[in-house]
C-alpha positions in Angstrom: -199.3 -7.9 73.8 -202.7 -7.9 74.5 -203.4 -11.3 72.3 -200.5 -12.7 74.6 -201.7 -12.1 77.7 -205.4 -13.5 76.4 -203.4 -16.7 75.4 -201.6 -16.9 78.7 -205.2 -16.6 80.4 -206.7 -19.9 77.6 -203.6 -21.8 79.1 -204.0 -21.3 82.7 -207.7 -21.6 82.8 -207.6 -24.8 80.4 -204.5 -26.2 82.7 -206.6 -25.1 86.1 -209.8 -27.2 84.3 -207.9 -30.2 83.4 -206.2 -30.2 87.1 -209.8 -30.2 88.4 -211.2 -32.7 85.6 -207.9 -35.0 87.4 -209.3 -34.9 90.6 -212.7 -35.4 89.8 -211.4 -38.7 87.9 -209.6 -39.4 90.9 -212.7 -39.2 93.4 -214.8 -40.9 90.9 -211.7 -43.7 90.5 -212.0 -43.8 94.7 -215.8 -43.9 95.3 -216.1 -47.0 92.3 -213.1 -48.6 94.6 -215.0 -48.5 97.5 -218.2 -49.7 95.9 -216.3 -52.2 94.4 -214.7 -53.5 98.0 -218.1 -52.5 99.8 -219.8 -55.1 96.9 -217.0 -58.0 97.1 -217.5 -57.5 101.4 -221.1 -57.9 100.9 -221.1 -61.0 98.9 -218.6 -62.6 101.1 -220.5 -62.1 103.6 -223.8 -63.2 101.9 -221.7 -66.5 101.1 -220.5 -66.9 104.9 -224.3 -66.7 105.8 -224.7 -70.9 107.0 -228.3 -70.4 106.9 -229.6 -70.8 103.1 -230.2 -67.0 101.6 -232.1 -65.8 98.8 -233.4 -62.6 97.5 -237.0 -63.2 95.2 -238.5 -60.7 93.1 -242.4 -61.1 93.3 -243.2 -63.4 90.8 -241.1 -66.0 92.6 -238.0 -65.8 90.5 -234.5 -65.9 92.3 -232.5 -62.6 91.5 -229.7 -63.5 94.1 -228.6 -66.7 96.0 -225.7 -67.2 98.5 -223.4 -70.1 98.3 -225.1 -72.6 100.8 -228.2 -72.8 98.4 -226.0 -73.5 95.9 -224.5 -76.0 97.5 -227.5 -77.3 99.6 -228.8 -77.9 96.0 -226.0 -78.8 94.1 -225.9 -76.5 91.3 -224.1 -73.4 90.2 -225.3 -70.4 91.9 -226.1 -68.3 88.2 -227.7 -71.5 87.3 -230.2 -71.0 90.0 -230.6 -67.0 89.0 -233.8 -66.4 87.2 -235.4 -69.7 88.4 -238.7 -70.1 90.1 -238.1 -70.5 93.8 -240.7 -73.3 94.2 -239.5 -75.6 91.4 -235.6 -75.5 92.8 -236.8 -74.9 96.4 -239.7 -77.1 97.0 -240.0 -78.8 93.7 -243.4 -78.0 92.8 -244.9 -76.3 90.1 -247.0 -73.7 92.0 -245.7 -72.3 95.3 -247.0 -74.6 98.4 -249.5 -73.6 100.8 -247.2 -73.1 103.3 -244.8 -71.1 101.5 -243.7 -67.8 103.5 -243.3 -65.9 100.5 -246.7 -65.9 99.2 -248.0 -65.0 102.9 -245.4 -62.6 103.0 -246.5 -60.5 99.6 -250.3 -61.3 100.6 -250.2 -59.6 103.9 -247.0 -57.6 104.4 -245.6 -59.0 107.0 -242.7 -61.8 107.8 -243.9 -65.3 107.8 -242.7 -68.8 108.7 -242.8 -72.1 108.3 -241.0 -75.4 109.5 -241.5 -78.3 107.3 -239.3 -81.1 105.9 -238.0 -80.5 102.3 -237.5 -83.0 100.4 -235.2 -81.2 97.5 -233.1 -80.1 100.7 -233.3 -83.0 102.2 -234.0 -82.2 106.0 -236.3 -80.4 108.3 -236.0 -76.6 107.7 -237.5 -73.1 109.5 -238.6 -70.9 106.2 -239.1 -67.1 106.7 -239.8 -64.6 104.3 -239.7 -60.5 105.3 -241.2 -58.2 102.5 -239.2 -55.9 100.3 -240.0 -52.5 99.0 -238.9 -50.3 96.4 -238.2 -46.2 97.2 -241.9 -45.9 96.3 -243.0 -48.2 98.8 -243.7 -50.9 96.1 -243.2 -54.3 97.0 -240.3 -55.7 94.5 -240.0 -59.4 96.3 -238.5 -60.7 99.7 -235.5 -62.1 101.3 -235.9 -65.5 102.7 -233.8 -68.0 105.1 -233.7 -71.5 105.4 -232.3 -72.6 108.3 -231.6 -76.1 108.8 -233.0 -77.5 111.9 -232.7 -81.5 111.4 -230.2 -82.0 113.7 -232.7 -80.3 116.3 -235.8 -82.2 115.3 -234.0 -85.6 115.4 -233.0 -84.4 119.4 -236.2 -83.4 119.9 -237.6 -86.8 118.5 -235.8 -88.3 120.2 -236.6 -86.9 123.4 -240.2 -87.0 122.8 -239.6 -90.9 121.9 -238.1 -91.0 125.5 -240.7 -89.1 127.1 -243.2 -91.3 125.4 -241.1 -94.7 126.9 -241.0 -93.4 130.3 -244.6 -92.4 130.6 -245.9 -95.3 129.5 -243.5 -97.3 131.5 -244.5 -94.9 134.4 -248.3 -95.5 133.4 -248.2 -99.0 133.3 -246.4 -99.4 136.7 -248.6 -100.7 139.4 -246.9 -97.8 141.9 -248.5 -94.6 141.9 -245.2 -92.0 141.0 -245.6 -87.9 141.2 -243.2 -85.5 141.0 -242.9 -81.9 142.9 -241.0 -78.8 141.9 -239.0 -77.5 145.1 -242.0 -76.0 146.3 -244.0 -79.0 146.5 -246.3 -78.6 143.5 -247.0 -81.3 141.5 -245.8 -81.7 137.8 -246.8 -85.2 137.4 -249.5 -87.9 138.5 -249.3 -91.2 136.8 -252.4 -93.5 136.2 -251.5 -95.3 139.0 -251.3 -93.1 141.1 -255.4 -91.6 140.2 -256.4 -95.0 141.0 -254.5 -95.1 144.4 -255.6 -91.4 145.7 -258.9 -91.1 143.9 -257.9 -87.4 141.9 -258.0 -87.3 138.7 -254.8 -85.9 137.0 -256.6 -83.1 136.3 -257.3 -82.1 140.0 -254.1 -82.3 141.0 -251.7 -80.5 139.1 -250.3 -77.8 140.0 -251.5 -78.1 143.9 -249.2 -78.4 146.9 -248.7 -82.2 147.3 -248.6 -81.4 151.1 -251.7 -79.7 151.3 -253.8 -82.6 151.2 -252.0 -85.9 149.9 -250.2 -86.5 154.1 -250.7 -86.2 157.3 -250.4 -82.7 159.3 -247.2 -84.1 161.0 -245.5 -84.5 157.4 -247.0 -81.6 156.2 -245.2 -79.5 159.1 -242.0 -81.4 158.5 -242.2 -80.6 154.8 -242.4 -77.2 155.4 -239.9 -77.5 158.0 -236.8 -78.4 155.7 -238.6 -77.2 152.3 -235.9 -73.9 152.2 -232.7 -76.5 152.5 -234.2 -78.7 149.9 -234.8 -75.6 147.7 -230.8 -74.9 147.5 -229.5 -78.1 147.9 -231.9 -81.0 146.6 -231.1 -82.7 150.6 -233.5 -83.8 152.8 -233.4 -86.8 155.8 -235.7 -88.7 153.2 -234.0 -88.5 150.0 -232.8 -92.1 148.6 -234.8 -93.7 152.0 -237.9 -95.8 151.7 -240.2 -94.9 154.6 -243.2 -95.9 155.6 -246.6 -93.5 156.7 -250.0 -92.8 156.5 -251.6 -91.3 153.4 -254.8 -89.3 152.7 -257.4 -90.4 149.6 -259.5 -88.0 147.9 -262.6 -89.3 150.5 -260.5 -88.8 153.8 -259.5 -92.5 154.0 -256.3 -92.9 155.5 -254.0 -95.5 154.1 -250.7 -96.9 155.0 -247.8 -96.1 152.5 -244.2 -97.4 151.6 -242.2 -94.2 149.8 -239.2 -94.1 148.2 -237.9 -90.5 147.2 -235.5 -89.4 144.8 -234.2 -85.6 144.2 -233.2 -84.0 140.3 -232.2 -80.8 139.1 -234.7 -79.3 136.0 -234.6 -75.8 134.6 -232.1 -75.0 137.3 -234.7 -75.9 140.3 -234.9 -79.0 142.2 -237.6 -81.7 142.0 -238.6 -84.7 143.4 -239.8 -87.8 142.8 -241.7 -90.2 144.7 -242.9 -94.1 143.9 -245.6 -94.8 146.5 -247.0 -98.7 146.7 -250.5 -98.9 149.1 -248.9 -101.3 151.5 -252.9 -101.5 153.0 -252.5 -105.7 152.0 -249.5 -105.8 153.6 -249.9 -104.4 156.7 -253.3 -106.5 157.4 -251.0 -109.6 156.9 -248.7 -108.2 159.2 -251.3 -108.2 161.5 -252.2 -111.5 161.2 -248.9 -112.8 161.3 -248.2 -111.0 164.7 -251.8 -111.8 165.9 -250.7 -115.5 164.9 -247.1 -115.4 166.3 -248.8 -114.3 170.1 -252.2 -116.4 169.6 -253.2 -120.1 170.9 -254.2 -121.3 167.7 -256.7 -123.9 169.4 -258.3 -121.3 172.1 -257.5 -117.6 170.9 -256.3 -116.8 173.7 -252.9 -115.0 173.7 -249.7 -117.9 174.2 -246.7 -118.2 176.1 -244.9 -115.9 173.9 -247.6 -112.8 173.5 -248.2 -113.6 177.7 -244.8 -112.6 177.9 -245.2 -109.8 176.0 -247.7 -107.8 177.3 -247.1 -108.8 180.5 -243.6 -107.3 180.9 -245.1 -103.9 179.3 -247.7 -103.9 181.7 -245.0 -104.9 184.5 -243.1 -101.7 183.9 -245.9 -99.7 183.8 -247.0 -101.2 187.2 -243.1 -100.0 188.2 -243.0 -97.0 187.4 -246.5 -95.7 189.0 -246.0 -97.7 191.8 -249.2 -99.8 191.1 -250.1 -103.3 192.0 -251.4 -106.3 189.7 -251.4 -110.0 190.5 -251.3 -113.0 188.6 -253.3 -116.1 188.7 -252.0 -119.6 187.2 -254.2 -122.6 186.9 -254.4 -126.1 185.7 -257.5 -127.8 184.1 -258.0 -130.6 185.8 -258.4 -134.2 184.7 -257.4 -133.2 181.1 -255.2 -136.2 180.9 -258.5 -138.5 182.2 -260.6 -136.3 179.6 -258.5 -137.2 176.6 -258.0 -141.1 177.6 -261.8 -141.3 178.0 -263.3 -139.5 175.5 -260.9 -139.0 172.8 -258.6 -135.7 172.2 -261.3 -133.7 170.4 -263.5 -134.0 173.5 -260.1 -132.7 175.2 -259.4 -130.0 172.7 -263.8 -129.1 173.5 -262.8 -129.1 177.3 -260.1 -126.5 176.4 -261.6 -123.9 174.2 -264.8 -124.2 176.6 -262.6 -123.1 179.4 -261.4 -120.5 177.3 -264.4 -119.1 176.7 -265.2 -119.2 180.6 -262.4 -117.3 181.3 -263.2 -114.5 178.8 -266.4 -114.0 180.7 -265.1 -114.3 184.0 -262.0 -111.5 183.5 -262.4 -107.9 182.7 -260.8 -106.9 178.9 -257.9 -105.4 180.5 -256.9 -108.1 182.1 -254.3 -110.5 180.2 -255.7 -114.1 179.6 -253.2 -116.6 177.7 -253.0 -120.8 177.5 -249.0 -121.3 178.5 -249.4 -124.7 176.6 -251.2 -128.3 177.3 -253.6 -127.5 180.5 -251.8 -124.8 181.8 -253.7 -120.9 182.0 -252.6 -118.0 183.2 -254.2 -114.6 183.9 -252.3 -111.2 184.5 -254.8 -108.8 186.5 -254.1 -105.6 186.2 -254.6 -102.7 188.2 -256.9 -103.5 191.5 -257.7 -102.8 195.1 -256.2 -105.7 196.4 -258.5 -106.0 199.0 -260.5 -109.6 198.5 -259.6 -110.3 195.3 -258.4 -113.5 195.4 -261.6 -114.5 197.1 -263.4 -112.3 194.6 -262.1 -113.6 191.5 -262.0 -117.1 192.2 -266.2 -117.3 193.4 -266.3 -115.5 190.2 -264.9 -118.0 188.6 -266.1 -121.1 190.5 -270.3 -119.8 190.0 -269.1 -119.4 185.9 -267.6 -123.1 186.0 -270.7 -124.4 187.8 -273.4 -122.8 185.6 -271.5 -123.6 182.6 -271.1 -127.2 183.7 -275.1 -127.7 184.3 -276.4 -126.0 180.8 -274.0 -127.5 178.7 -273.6 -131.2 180.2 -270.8 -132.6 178.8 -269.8 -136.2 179.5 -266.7 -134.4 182.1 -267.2 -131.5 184.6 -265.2 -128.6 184.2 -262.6 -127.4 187.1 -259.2 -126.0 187.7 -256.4 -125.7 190.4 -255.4 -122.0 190.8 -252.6 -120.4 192.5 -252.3 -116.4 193.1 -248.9 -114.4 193.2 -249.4 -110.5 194.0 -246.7 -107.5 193.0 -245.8 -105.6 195.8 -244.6 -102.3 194.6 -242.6 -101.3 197.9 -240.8 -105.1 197.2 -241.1 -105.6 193.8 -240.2 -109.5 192.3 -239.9 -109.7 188.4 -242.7 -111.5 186.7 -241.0 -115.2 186.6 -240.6 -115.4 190.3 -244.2 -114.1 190.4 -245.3 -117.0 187.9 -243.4 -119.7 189.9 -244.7 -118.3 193.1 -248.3 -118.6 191.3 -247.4 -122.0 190.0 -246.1 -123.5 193.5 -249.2 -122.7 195.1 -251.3 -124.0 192.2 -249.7 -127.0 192.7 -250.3 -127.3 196.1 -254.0 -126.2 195.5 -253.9 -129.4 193.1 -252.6 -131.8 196.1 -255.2 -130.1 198.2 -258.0 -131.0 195.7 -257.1 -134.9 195.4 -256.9 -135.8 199.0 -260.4 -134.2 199.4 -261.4 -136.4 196.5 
């Protein structure tokens, strides 16, 4: 009985063991599923890495390599195992200089590098990050390639286009700068050092407005500069206006501006192409100066008479002030010319010119209406004895030129006086035909006492 029951105890214990052997099998069976599903995830993920992956031990051999080496190379990836990094890699014999994985081992810490490989056949960014074993040994690194050609042909090309447009801009005889949205300047072509006087260098990054314009368009900048700052709008934007400029030594020069608005990095710019229109303006001048001016006397002409005379008319007008006008004829001009030739005549009238500058005040308007006519818009007097005033004046300045100059022909005119009456005021034509009646019969006066 007893030999039974010991047996009965063999069984159960050996069948309790093998139950417990089972499961053990079965965990173990489990945990090498797992690592063998945890081991195919990992190197499917390694693969579907774009970026080129390897693992290298320290004496630059590959132990692992993901798929886009392999391909990036064109070999078999267990092909690559157990090959020098730098002679698949790089294709030299000797790891280069800039190689991240040397740096990397040399000074424990990651390293990069962007260079153009030729075995890879593009531009690529290298970096290598240390590994260690459990006792803090180093056993090799990981490094990743990742192919950045596509990104240094952009940027190639955009630093060819940079290049283009600032020699384009250099070479342009305009001066061009740009602002940011709070008026500092980014950029100052050659041009536009020449134009101002600042060198690049002391200009960047200053508030245009702070000393490149005038007060008034510094106060009008700042003015509108918050609805330019949202909206890239201003009442200049895509005009061409013209004003006054400041150079680096205070000079102020006339300016034509054109002004164009751009977004970049999210803010608003502008640009502005400014031409010195100093050349310009001068021959403006001289035009206009030309267009109102007796080219024989210098005295104003019919035209610029006109001209000034109506401005000074409605001044006159409007602060009920008086002024008078005095026409006159040089006599014998006619005789003068027949006699002595017409560059004796043309003497006679830029002589009587010049007597009429002396005998008038600068205010006054003196002008040649054509052949031997002169007129003479006096502006604001007392009235009182003027005519009388004026034309002794006048007569004593004929008389002493006429003895120190003696000229084969006396100088003298025929005058006429028309006065504006604010209380009945008559335009200046009828004044001028007024003047010119009684010159006329100042003239008729003058030949029957001859």
């Amino acid at each position: 009985m007893k030999n039974k029951d010991h047996e009965n105890r063999l069984i159960e214990g050996l069948i309790r063991e093998t139950r417990e052997l089972k499961q053990d099998i079965y965990v173990q069976e489990r945990v090498q599923e797992k690592l063998f599903h945890a081991k195919k995830e990992w190197e499917q993920t390694f693969d579907a890495i774009p970026d080129i992956v390897a693992v290298i031990d320290k004496h630059f051999i590959i132990t692992k390599a993901n798929k886009a080496l392999a391909e990036k190379l064109g070999m078999k990836r267990e092909d690559l195992i157990g090959k020098q990094c730098h002679s698949v890699i790089h294709g030299t014999v000797k790891p280069p200089d800039y190689c991240p994985h040397f740096n990397a081992l040399s000074d424990d810490r990651e390293h990069f590098a962007e260079v153009f490989e030729k075995n890879l056949n593009g531009h690529y960014l290298f970096s290598a990050t240390p590994l260690k074993d459990n006792k803090g040994d180093y056993t090799g690194v990981v490094e990743i390639a990742r192919d950045i050609t596509e990104q240094k042909t952009a940027e190639d090309v955009l630093k060819a286009s940079e290049a283009r447009a600032r020699a384009i801009s250099d070479s342009s005889m305009d001066a061009i700068i740009v602002i940011d949205g709070k008026g500092v300047i980014t950029y100052f072509n050659h041009a536009a050092e020449k134009m101002f006087g600042y060198r690049k260098e002391e200009v960047m990054g200053r508030e245009l407005h702070s000393f490149l314009v005038s007060r008034k368009a510094r106060d009008e900048y700042y003015r509108r500069l918050p609805g330019f700052e949202e909206t890239g709008q201003c009442i200049v934007i895509g005009k061409t206006i013209e004003l006054n400029a400041t150079k680096k030594d205070g000079t102020n020069f006339p300016i034509e501006l054109s002004i164009s608005a751009f977004v970049l990095n999210g803010e608003w710019h502008s640009a502005g192409t400014i031409r010195d229109i100093t050349g310009r303006k001068k021959m403006e001048e001289k035009l206009l100066k030309a267009s109102v001016t007796d080219q024989l006397t210098g005295l104003l002409n019919r035209w610029g008479f006109f001209t000034l005379a109506e401005k000074q008319y409605e001044i006159a007008k409007r602060n009920r002030g008086v002024f008078s006008i005095l026409f006159m004829d040089l006599n014998n001009l006619k005789t003068i010319n027949d006699r002595f030739g017409h560059k004796a005549g043309d003497q006679a009238l830029m002589d009587m010119a010049k007597i009429l500058k002396e005998t008038f005040r600068a205010a006054d308007i003196i002008a040649r209406m054509g052949g031997d006519e002169f007129t003479v818009f006096i502006t604001d007097h007392n009235g009182a004895g003027l005519e009388r005033a004026v034309m002794r004046h006048l007569h004593d300045n004929l008389k002493t030129f006429n003895e120190q100059e003696k000229r084969e022909y006396k100088l003298s005119v025929s005058s006429g006086f028309a006065h504006f009456d604010p209380e009945r005021p008559s335009s200046i034509d009828e004044l001028m035909s007024r003047a010119d009646e009684l010159m006329y019969e100042n003239k008729k006066h003058r030949k029957l006492e001859e």
